[in-house]
C-alpha positions as CSV (number, residue, x, y, z in Angstrom):
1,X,180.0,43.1,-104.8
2,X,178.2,43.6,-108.3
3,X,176.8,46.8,-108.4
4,X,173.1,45.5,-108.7
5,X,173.5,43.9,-105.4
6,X,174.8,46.6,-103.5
7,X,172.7,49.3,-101.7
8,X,172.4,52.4,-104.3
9,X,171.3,50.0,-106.7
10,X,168.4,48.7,-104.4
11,X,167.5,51.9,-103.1
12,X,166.9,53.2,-106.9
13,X,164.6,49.8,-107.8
14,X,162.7,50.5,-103.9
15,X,162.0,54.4,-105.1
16,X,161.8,54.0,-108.7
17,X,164.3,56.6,-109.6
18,X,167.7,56.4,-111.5
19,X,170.2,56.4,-108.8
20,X,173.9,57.1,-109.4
21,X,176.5,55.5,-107.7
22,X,179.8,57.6,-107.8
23,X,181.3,55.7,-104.9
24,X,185.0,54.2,-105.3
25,X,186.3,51.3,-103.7
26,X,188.8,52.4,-101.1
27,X,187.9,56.3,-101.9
28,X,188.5,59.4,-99.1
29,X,186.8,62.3,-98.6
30,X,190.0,64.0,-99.4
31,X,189.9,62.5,-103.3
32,X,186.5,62.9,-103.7
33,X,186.7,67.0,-103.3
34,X,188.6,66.8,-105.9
35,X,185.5,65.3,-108.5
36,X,182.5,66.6,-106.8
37,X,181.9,69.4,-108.8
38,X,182.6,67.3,-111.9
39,X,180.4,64.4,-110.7
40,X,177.4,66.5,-109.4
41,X,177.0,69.4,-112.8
42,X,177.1,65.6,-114.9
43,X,174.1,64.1,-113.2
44,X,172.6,67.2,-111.4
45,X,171.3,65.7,-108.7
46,X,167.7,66.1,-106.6
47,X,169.8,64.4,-103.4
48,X,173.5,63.4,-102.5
49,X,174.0,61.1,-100.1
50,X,177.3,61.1,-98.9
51,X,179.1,58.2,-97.2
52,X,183.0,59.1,-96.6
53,X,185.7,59.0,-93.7
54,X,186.2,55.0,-93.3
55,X,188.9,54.7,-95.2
56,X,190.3,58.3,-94.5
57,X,190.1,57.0,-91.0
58,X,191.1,53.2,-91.0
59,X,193.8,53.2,-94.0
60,X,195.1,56.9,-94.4
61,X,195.0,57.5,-90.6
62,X,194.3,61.0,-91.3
63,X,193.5,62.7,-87.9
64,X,189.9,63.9,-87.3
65,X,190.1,67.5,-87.8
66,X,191.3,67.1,-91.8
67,X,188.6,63.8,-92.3
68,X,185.7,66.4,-90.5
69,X,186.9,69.2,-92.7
70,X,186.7,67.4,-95.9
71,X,183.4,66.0,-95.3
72,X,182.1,69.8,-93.8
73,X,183.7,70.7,-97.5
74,X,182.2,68.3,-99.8
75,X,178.4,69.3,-97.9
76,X,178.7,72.2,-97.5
77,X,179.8,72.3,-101.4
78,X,176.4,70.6,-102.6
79,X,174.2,72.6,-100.2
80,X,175.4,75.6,-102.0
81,X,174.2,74.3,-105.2
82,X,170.7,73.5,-103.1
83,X,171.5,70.0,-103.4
84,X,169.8,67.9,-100.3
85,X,172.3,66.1,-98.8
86,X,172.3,62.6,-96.5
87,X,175.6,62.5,-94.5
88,X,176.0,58.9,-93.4
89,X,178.8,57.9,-90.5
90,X,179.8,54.5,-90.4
91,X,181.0,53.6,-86.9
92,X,183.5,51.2,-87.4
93,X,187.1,51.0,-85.6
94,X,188.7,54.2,-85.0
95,X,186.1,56.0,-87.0
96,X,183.0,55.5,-84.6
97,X,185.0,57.2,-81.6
98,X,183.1,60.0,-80.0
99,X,185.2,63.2,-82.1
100,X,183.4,61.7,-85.1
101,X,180.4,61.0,-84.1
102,X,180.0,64.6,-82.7
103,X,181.2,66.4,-85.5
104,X,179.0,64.5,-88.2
105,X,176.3,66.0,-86.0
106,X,178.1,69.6,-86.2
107,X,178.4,69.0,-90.1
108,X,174.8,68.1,-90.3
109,X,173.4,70.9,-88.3
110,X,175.4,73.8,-89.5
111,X,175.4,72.9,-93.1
112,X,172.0,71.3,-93.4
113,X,172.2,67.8,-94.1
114,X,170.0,65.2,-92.7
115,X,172.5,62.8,-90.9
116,X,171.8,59.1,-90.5
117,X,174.0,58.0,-87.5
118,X,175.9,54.3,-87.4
119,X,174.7,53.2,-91.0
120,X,175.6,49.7,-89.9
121,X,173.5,49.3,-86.6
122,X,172.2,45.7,-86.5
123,X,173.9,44.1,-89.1
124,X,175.2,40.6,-87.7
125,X,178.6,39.0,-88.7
126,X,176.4,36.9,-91.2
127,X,176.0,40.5,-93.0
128,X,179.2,42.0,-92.1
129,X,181.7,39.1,-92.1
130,X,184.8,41.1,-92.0
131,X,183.5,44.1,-89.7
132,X,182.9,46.7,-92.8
133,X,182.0,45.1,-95.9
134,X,178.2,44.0,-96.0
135,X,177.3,41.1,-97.7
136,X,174.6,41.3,-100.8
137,X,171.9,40.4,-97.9
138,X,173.3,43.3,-95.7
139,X,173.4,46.0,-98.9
140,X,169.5,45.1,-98.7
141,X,168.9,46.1,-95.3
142,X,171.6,48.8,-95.8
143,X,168.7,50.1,-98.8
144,X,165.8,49.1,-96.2
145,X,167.6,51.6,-93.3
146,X,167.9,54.5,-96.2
147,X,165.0,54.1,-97.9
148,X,162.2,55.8,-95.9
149,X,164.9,59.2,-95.3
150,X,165.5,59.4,-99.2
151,X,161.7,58.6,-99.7
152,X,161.0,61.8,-97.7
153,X,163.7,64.0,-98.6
154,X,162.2,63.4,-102.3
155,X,158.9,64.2,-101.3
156,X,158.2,60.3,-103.0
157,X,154.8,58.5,-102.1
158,X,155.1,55.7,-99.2
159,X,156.6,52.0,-100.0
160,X,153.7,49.9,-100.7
161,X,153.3,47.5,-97.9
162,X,155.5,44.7,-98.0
């Protein structure tokens, strides 16, 4: 997917701020401890939005406990430096079972973070062909479904109608 096309790109043209995407292909919470304090004094940013666990889940088959842990860490990290944070849970395979979906809500409340449940609700195969990549057309509703939390959360003006 070129970057332009996916969803942090989209959501930075909707709001008219720079985004940074610091997202790796095939990255785990568990790697990405390791350059959050790095990545977030380089940019210092207004909002995180964090989006981890899949591949913890589906290729590492890490057990829920560490995957939870590691995502409680990397929040809990940025809320100390009173960074907003959006915790996003992708419920796909193994990783939308109930222990994850509960504790993404524990995460959220304890730490702070606004959570946005099951990121990929109502995209169709056409937009999801393999079951967890989007498509360019389903990174644009992927923007569409964040927009309006990150538009709040940054205290930005409303879209102008479409």
């Amino acid at each position: 997917m070129p970057a332009e096309a996916a969803f942090p790109a989209r959501l930075g043209a909707a709001l008219g701020v720079p985004i940074v995407n610091a997202g790796r292909s095939g990255d785990t919470a568990a790697r990405a401890i390791g350059r959050l304090t790095r990545d977030a004094r380089r940019v210092q940013p207004r909002l995180v939005v964090v989006e981890f666990g899949v591949n913890d889940v589906l290729d590492e088959h890490r057990p829920p406990d560490e995957v939870l842990r590691h995502l409680r860490t990397i929040v809990r990290r940025l809320r100390r430096d009173g960074v907003p944070v959006v915790l996003v849970h992708v419920a796909r395979g193994d990783f939308g079972a109930p222990v994850y979906r509960e504790g993404f809500r524990v995460i959220a409340r304890e730490e702070g973070a606004t959570l946005v449940e099951d990121f990929y609700a109502g995209l169709s195969t056409e937009l999801l062909p393999d079951g967890l990549h989007p498509t360019a057309a389903g990174h644009a509703r992927l923007a569409e479904r964040l927009e309006p939390v990150l538009r709040t959360l940054l205290t930005l003006p409303a879209a102008p109608a479409r």
